[in-house]
C-alpha positions in Angstrom: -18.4 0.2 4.7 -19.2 0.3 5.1 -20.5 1.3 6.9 -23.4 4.5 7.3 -20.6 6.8 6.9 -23.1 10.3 7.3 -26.5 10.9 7.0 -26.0 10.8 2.8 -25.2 7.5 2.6 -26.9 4.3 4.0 -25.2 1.5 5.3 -24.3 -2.0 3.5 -24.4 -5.0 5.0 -23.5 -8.5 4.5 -26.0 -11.2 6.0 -25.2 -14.8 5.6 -26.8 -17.5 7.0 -27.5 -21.3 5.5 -31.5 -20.9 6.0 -32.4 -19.4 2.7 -35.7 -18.1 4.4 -34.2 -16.2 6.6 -31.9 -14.8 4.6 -34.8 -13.4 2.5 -36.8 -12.3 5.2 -33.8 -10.6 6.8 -33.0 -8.7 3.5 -36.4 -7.8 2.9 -37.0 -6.2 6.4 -33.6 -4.4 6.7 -33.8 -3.2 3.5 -36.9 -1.9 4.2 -35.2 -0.1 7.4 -33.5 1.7 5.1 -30.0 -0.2 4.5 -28.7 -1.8 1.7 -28.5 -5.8 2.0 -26.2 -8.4 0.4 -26.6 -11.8 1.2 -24.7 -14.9 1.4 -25.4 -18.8 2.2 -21.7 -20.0 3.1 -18.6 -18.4 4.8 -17.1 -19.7 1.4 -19.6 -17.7 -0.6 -18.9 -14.4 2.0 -15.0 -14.3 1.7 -15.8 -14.0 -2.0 -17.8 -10.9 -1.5 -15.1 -9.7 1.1 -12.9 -10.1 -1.7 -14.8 -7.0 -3.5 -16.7 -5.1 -1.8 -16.7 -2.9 1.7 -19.4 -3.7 3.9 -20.4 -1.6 7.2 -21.6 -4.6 8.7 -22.0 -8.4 8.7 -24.7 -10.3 10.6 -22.9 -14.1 10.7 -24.7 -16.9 11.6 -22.6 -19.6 14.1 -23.7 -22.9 13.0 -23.3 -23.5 9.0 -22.3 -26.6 7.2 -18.3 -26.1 6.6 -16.1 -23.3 8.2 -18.6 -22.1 11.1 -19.1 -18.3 12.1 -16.8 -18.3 14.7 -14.2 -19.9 12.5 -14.6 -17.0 9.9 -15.2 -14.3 12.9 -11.5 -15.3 14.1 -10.3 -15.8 10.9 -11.1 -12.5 9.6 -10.0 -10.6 13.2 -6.3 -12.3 12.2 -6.4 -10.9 9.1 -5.0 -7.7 8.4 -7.4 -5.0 6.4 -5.7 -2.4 4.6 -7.7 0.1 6.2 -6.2 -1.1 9.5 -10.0 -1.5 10.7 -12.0 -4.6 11.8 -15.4 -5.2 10.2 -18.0 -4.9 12.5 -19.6 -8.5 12.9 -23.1 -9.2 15.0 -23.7 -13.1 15.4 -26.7 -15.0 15.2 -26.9 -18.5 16.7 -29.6 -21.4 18.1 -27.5 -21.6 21.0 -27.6 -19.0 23.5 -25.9 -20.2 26.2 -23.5 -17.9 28.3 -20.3 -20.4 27.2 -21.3 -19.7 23.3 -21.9 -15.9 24.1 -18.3 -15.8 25.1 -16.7 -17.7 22.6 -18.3 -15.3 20.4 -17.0 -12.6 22.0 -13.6 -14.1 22.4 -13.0 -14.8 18.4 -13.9 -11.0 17.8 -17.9 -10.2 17.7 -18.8 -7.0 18.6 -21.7 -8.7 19.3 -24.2 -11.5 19.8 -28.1 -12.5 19.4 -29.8 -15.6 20.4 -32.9 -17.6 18.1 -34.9 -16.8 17.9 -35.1 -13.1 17.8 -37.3 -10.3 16.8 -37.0 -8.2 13.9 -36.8 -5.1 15.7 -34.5 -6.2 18.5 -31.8 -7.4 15.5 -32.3 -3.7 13.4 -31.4 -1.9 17.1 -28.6 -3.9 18.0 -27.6 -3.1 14.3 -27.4 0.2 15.0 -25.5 0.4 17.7 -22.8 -1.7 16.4 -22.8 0.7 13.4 -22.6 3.9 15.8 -20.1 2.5 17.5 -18.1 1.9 14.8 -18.9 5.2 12.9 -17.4 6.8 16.4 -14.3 4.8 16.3 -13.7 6.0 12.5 -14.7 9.5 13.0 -11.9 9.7 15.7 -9.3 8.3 13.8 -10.3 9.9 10.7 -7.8 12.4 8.9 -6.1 10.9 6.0 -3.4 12.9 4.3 -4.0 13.8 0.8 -0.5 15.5 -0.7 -1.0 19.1 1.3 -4.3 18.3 2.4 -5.7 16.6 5.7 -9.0 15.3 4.9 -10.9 15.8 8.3 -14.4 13.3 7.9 -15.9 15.0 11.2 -16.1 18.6 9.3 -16.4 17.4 5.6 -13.7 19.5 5.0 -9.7 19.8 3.3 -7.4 21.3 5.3 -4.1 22.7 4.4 -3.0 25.0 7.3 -5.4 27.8 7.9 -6.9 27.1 4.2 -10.2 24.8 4.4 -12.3 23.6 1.6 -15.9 22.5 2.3 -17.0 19.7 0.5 -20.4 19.5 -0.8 -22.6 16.6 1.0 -22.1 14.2 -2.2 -18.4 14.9 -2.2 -18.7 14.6 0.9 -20.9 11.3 1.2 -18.7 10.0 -1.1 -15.2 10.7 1.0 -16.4 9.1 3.6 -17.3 5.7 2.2 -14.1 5.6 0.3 -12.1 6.7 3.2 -13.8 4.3 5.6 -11.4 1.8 4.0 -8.7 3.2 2.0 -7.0 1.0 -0.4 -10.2 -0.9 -1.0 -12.4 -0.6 -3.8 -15.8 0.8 -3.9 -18.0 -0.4 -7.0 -19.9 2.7 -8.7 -22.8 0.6 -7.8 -22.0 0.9 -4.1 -21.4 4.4 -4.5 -24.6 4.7 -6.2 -26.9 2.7 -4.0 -25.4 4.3 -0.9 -26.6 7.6 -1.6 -30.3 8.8 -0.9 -32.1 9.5 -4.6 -31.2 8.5 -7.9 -27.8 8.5 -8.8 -26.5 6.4 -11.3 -22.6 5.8 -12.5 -22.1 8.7 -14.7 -23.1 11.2 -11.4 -20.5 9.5 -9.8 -17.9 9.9 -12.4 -19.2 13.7 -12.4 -18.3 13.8 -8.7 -14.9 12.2 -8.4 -13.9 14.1 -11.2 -15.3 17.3 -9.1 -13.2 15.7 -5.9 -9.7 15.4 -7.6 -9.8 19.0 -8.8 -10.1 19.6 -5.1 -7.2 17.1 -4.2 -4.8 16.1 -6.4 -2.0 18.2 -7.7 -3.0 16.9 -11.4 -6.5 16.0 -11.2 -5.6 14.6 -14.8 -3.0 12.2 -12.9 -4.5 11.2 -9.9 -2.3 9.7 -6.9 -5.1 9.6 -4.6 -8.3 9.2 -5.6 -7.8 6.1 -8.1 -9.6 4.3 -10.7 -9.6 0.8 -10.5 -10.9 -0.2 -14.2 -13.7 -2.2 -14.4 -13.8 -2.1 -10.6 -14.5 1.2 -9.5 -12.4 3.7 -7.2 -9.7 3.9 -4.2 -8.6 6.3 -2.1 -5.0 5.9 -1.7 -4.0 8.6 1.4 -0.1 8.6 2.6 1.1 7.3 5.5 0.8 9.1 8.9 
C-alpha cells in the first residue's frame, strides 16, 4: 500500500507465482531487502488477499494454470479501487519476446522482467515502480478531513494558516491509511510496516492520538474508522 509510504514504513508486497520455489526464494530475498512479502500461488488465491489487504506492489507472474497474469493485470486495471488508484504491478514471465513485453504493457503493467532474472535486477526494478508510484500519490495527496487538509508531502493538518505536525508514527501511519482511503489496513499491517517493535495495542495508542487531532468527536469518529475485527479506514470527503 501499499506501498513504502515514507521512510517509517516499509513496503508490502504481493508475489504470486505457481513455482512454489520461487515464491520462497523471492520472499526470503525481498524480505531480507527490507520489505514485507505475502505470497500467493493462483490469481484465484491473490484476488482473495486483494479482497483484504493493501499492497504497494504485486510482482505477477504471466503463465499460471487458470486465469493468467495478464488476465488478472487487465482485470484488475478495469476495476475501479476506492482509492481511485491502480496497484502497481511488475510481471514476470519465460517469454520475453518484444510481442509479450507489449501485451504486458497494454493490459496495464507498469512493468515487465524476463526469466530468468537476477535477484538484484528484480529488487531495483522494484524500486522504481514503487518511487514512481509514491510520486504520483504524493502529488495527488490532500484528503479533506472535516476543517482539515491532510497534506502527506509535509506530514502535516492544515486548516487555513493553522498547521499541525504530526509525529513520524502518526505520520507513518497517515500515510499508509491514506494511500487507499476506504480500504482497510489490518493492525498487523500497521504493525509490520513500521521499523521496531510495535505491536496492536501501540497502534490503538496512536489512532486514538490521531482522532484527537482530526475528528470533531474523537469519541465519534467520521474519519478515521474502526472496522471491528478488521482493523482501520480513513474515510476523507470528497474533493
Amino acid at each position: 500500500m501499499a506501498q513504502p509510504q515514507s521512510s517509517a514504513l516499509k513496503p508490502h508486497l504481493l508475489v504470486v507465482d505457481d513455482d512454489d520455489r520461487l515464491r520462497t526464494l523471492l520472499r526470503r530475498y525481498l524480505t531480507e531487502q527490507g520489505m514485507i512479502v505475502s505470497t500467493a500461488s493462483s490469481a484465484v488465491e491473490a484476488r482473495a488477499m486483494l479482497q483484504s489487504l493493501s499492497y504497494d506492489l504485486m510482482v505477477l507472474d504471466v503463465m499460471m494454470p487458470g486465469e493468467s497474469g495478464l488476465e488478472l493485470t487487465k482485470s484488475l486495471r478495469q476495476a475501479v479501487r476506492p482509492s481511485g488508484r491502480n496497484l502497481p504491478i511488475l510481471l514476470l514471465t519465460a517469454r520475453g519476446e518484444s510481442e509479450d513485453r507489449i501485451a504486458g504493457f497494454e493490459v496495464g503493467a507498469d512493468d515487465y522482467l524476463g526469466k530468468p532474472f537476477e535477484p538484484r535486477e528484480l529488487l531495483l526494478r522494484i524500486n522504481a515502480v514503487l518511487r514512481r508510484s509514491q510520486k504520483a500519490v504524493a502529488t495527488e495527496t490532500r484528503l479533506k478531513l472535516g476543517k482539515w487538509i491532510y497534506d502527506a508531502q509535509r506530514d502535516e493538518l492544515c486548516c487555513g494558516e493553522e498547521k499541525v505536525r504530526l509525529t513520524d508514527m502518526e505520520a507513518g501511519l497517515m500515510r499508509i491509511l491514506a494511500a487507499d482511503p476506504g480500504s482497510v489496513v489490518s493492525r498487523e499491517v500497521l504493525a509490520e510496516s513500521g521499523k521496531g517493535m510495535i505491536n496492536d495495542r501501540t497502534i490503538d495508542v496512536q489512532v486514538t492520538r490521531l482522532r484527537r487531532k482530526i475528528e470533531d468527536d474523537p469519541k465519534n469518529p467520521r474519519y478515521l474508522i474502526t472496522v471491528r475485527g478488521e482493523g482501520y479506514m480513513l474515510l476523507p470527503e470528497p474533493a
